[in-house]
Each structure stands twice: as structure tokens, then as C-alpha cells.
N, C-alpha and C positions, 0 to 999 in steps of 0.2 A: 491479147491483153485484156481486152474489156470481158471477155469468157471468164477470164482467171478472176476478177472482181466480181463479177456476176455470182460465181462459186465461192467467194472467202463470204460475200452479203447473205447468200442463202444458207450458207454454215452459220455465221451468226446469228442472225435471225432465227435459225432453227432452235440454237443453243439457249439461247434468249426467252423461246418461248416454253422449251421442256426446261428451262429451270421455275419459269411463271406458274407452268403446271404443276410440278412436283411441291413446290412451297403452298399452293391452293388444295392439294389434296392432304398435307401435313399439318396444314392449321385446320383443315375440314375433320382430320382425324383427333389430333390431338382436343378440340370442342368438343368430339364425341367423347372422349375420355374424361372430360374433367367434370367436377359434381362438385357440389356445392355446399357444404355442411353447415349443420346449426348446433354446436354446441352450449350445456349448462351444463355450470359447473354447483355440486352439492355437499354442503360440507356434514359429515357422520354424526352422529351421535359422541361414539366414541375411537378413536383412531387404533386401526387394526394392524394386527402383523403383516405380513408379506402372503401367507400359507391362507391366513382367514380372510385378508382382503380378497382373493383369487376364488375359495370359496364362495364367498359373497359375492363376488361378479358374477360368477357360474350362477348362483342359484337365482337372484335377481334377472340374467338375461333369459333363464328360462321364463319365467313369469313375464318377460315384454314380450316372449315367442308365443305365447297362450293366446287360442282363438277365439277368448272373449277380450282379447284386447285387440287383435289385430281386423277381425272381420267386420266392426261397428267401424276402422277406417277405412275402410272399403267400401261402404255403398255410403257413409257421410261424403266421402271425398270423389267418389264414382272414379276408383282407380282403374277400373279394368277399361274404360274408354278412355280417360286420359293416356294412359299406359300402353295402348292395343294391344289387350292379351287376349285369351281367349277362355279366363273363366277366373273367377276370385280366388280361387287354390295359389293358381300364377300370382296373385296381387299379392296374396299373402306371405307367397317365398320371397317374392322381391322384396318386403316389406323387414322381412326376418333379414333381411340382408343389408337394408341401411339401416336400421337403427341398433343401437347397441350400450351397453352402459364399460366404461373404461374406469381404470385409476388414474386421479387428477395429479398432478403436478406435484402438488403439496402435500405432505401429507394428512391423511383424515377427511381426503374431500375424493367427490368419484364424478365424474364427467359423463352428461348423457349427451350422444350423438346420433344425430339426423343426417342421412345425404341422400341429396339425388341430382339429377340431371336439372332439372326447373330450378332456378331460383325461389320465386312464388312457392312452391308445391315443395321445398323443402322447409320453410316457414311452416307453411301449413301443416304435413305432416308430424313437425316436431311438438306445435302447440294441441294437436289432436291426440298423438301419442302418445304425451306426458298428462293430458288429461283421462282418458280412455285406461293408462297405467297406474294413476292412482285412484279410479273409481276401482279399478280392480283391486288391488288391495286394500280399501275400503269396507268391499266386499266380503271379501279373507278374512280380516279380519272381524266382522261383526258372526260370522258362523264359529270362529272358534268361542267354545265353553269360555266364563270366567273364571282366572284361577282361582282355588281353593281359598278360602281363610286361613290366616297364619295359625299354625299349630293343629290344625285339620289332617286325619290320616283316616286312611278308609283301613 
């Protein structure tokens, strides 16, 4: 008899602790999984259809993909040792991969988002990014020509 309790105690106990374990590696994973975003929300100019807002997403996230915005946050922020990668190319696809500009809610307005793993370092990448993004189009813009004067035709 006392065999037979001896064997129901170490079933339990066993059961006990591979469920301790399995719940320790599911919150250990699911931590790895979860990111942290910083979204700002931007209201247009003028509010666009469906076809041009999509447009406009497109061509604006190409310009947040551009390596004079993403590589100044990369040795400001020394992503590749926070990061352990193993060269700024790497910082820079990871980089292309949190940040991104979406349609807001409402319409007329468009939402830039930041994520990552770091709480801190998602702050900081977003306030980097959106600075770093409008120096670049700053840029853009002082190289194009002035337009022409009204009634001007070559």
C-alpha cells in the first residue's frame, strides 16, 4: 500500500512540475514575441481617396527606407551592439522592418509607427526616426528647382 502512494506522490509531483515548466517556457516565449510600439498620429494636408492614400503610403515608406535616414540611426544609437548583429546592413533591415507609416483611423490622418523588443529603444528609435525623416525631406526639398512664375512657358 504505501508503494502505491509512493507512485500516485511521484506522478503528481512529476505532473506538477512539467506543467511549472511548460508555463515558464510559454511566458519565456511569448516575452520574446511581444514588441512595443510608439505610434504618431499626422493629420494631411488634404484628405485622400482610398487609391492615393495607398500611393502615398507607398511612396513616403520608401523615403523612411532611404539610407540617409536609416544609417545616421545607427551609429547615433550604436544599433549593431545593442542588437548583436554583425554589421550595420543587418541594423538597417531590422530598422526597415519596425518602422513604417500606416492609414489613421480617421480619416485624413496617417500614423507613423515604431516597434521593437526594448521599451527605452523604442522611444528612442521613434523620436530619432521622425527626426532623421524630416531632415530628409528638408533636404528633398531645398534641391528641387523653384517653380516657374505664373504665366512662364519655355
Amino acid at each position: 500500500m504505501w508503494v502505491g502512494v509512493l507512485v500516485v506522490f511521484l506522478a503528481g509531483a512529476g505532473l506538477v512540475a512539467y506543467k511549472l515548466i511548460k508555463r515558464q517556457k510559454d511566458r519565456a516565449a511569448s516575452a520574446e514575441m511581444q514588441r512595443w510600439e510608439m505610434k504618431s498620429e499626422m493629420k494631411l494636408n488634404t484628405e485622400l481617396s482610398a487609391e492615393e492614400l495607398d500611393r502615398y503610403l507607398a511612396s513616403e515608406n520608401e523615403k523612411l527606407d532611404r539610407y540617409e535616414v536609416l544609417r545616421p540611426l545607427v551609429d547615433e544609437l550604436d544599433l549593431v551592439a545593442f542588437w548583436g548583429l554583425a554589421g550595420p546592413e543587418e541594423a538597417m533591415a531590422m530598422l526597415k522592418d519596425s518602422a513604417e507609416l500606416r492609414a489613421g483611423e480617421t480619416p485624413g490622418t496617417v500614423v507613423f509607427v515604431v516597434s521593437d523588443k526594448d521599451k527605452e529603444m523604442t522611444g528612442k528609435l521613434g523620436q530619432a526616426m521622425a527626426r532623421s525623416y524630416h531632415a530628409m525631406k528638408l533636404r528633398d526639398s531645398m534641391r528641387l528647382p523653384p517653380p516657374p512664375p505664373p504665366g512662364y512657358q519655355e
